[in-house]
Structure formats: structure tokens, C-alpha cells
C-alpha positions, 0 to 999 in steps of 0.5 A, a space after each residue: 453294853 455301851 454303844 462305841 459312841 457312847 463307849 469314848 464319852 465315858 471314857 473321856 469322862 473318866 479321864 477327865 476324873 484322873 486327871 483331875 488327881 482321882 483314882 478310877 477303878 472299873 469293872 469291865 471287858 470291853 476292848 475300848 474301855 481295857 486299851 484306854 485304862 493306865 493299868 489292867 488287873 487280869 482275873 481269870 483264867 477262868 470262871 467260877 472255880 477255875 478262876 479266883 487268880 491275879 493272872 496278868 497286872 500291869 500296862 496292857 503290853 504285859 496283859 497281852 504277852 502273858 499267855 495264860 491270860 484268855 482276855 491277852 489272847 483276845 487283845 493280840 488277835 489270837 483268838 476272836 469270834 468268828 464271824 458267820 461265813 453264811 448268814 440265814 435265809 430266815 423263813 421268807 415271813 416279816 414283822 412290821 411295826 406301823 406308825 410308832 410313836 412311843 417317846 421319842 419314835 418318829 412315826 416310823 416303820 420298821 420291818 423284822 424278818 423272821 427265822 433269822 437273828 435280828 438285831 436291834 442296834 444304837 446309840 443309848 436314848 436313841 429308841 431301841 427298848 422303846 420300839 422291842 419292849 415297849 411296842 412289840 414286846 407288850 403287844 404280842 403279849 396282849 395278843 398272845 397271852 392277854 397281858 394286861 401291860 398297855 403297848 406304846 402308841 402305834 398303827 399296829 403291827 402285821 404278821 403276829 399271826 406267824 408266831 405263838 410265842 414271845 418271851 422277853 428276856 430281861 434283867 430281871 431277877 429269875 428267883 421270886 423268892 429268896 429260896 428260889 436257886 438254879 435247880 428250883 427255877 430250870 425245874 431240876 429240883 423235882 427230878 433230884 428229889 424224886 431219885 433221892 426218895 427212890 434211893 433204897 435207904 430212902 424207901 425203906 424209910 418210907 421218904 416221899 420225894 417232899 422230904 427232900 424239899 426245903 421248903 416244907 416240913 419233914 426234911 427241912 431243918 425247922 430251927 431255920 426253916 430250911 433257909 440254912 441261915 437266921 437273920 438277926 434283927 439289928 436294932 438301928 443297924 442292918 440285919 444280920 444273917 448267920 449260919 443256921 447252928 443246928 444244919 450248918 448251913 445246909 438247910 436239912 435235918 439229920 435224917 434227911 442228910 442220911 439219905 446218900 445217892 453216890 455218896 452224896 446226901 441232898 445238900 452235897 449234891 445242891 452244893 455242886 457246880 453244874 460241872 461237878 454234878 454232870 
């Protein structure tokens, strides 16, 4: 997510590093970065299981008149984000940020109307974290939650009583443990687990929704503590994680596994694709 100007400084870095007799290989999808490469490897045609395949190699020309290839559809214009033909009105309320000085923040103000999607933009280095994260982000926080994280220098900021909520989206890793996964961190873990105990086979036995949890003792698999593989100690070496032996990876025991909704035991059903399971 490089800003353009900063977009043609790589890129003449990295020619400078072709020219210098080196191979440059880069994982990328930004336009400027695909028009200025000698020679594009197209994956596709599309994500997750629907990719996996080479579908277009060779100058961007020959990207472009592949068909199959929705990176050459962008390229030749075919299709295109389009653009909004109405922008919001927003809800008339403003956000002002007074004097910030954080970094290097020039003792400016800066007006955020609110109800519309606002963005802020710039070449890197040029202030934008500094001013959301930093300032905004960490002061609403202290008012709205007493976070305890001190904000960047300012005079304050006018209208945080218009909203009751903040949330920063960042890059942060969502899991906090290793087995934390899709369905255990959006909260569908706890209904998966209440229908599989509601399942007749399930009440017969007596199961509890916990015995579908990996996490604790009854359904798991206690050889590998439900984590579905052991890690071996490599003296001088990194660890080594193998397949758990005795669930083959799939974190339950054998009863647990008995249980089927559909067909599918738990382990099946935390196998699937989001498209799959819907």
C-alpha cells in the first residue's frame, strides 16, 4: 500500500538492482509495480481453492490477452472499480483535531466529518499514523474505555462525544493463542459445538457442547493436547512440529470423532472453507 510517489522510488530501486546483473522477484498487485516488471507470473484464477495455477506467463501483453486471467482484465480496462456516482452527505457532525504536534505534526488542525468514509492519505513518513493511531485513536480510547495507552501531544479533540465507539483495525495478529482459528476468534465455534451436543447420537451419550472443545479434556485428543500435531525439541537446531499419530492431525478423539452432523464429524466440519460449510 505504497503511496505512487513512493511506488516509482522502488521501482527505480529495483531496477537499479537488475541492472546491476541480479534477479528481482516480488510478490505484488500493484499496477505501476506489474507495468514496470520485465516479465509477470499470473496466479489465479482465483483464491483459496479456486486458485493454485500458473494462469498467464510471460511480458504483460501476453497477461493482458489471456482471458482467463482477472489480473489481465483489470490491466486492458475490462473491468475496474467503479467509482461512486453519489458520494454521502455524512450526518452533518465534525471531528477536530486541535494543535497536534506529535513527531512530526506541524501544530495543525484537522476536521473529520462524520457518517462518511474518510480517508486519510500521503506520501509515507508524512504524518498519517501519527495523527489516527497515535492521537485520535488512542485519545477516544482514553475516553471511551480508559485505555491507559498515553495519546500524541495535542490541544484536544472537539465532538468525541458524537460517537461511542472506536475500534482500530490494524495488522496485528487476531488469534492470541496458537489455537485460536476463524470460527473461535468470529464466535462460531460456540454455536458449531452446541448442535453437534444436540445431535441425537450426541444426547445419547450424554456429550456436553465441551466435548466438542479442543481445548479442554473429554473430547480432545490427550496425546497431543488437542493441538493436532507435537512439537519435537531439536537440540541446536529449530523445533520440529509433526503430525499428532494418534488423531492424525485432527485434534479429537475417537469418540468425539463418532459424532456426525450431515455426515461430518467436528474435525470435517472445522476443515471446511467458509464456502463449503454455507
Amino acid at each position: 500500500g505504497l503511496h505512487p510517489a513512493d511506488d516509482a522510488r522502488l521501482i527505480r530501486t529495483l531496477d537499479r538492482l537488475r541492472d546491476l546483473g541480479n534477479t528481482v522477484l516480488i510478490v505484488e498487485h500493484d499496477e505501476a509495480m506489474m507495468r514496470a516488471a520485465d516479465h509477470l507470473i499470473d496466479m489465479g484464477p482465483g483464491a483459496g481453492e479456486h486458485g493454485g495455477e500458473v494462469v498467464a506467463a510471460g511480458a504483460i501483453e501476453e497477461v493482458m490477452a489471456c482471458p482467463r486471467s482477472i489480473t489481465g482484465q483489470y490491466l486492458r480496462g475490462e473491468r475496474r472499480i467503479p467509482l461512486p456516482a453519489h458520494r454521502r452527505e455524512g450526518n452533518g457532525l465534525v471531528l477536530t483535531i486541535k494543535g497536534a504536534r506529535e513527531n512530526n505534526l506541524k501544530n495543525i488542525d484537522v476536521h473529520i466529518p462524520l457518517g462518511k468514509f474518510v480517508c486519510i492519505t500521503g506520501v509515507s513518513g508524512s504524518g498519517k499514523s501519527t495523527l489516527i493511531a497515535e492521537i485520535l485513536y488512542k485519545k477516544a480510547a482514553q475516553l471511551l474505555y480508559g485505555a491507559k495507552d498515553r495519546p500524541g501531544q495535542c490541544d484536544g479533540i472537539l465532538g468525541l462525544d458524537h460517537i461511542d465507539k472506536v475500534v482500530n483495525i490494524d495488522q496485528s495478529p487476531i488469534g492470541r493463542t496458537p489455537r485460536s482459528n476463524p470460527t473461535t476468534y468470529t464466535g462460531t465455534f460456540t454455536p458449531i459445538r452446541e448442535l453437534f451436543a444436540s445431535v441425537p447420537e450426541a444426547r445419547l451419550r450424554g456429550y456436553s457442547p465441551g466435548r466438542f472443545s479442543f481445548n479442554v479434556r473429554g473430547g480432545r485428543c490427550e496425546a497431543c493436547q488437542g493441538e493436532g500435531y507435537i512439537e519435537i525439541e531439536m537440540h541446536f537446531l529449530p523445533d520440529v512440529t509433526v503430525p499428532c499419530e494418534v488423531c492424525k492431525g485432527k485434534r479429537y478423539n475417537r469418540e468425539a470423532l463418532e459424532v456426525t452432523f450431515r455426515g461430518k464429524n467436528i474435525a470435517e466440519v472445522l476443515d471446511m472453507t467458509a464456502e463449503e460449510a454455507l
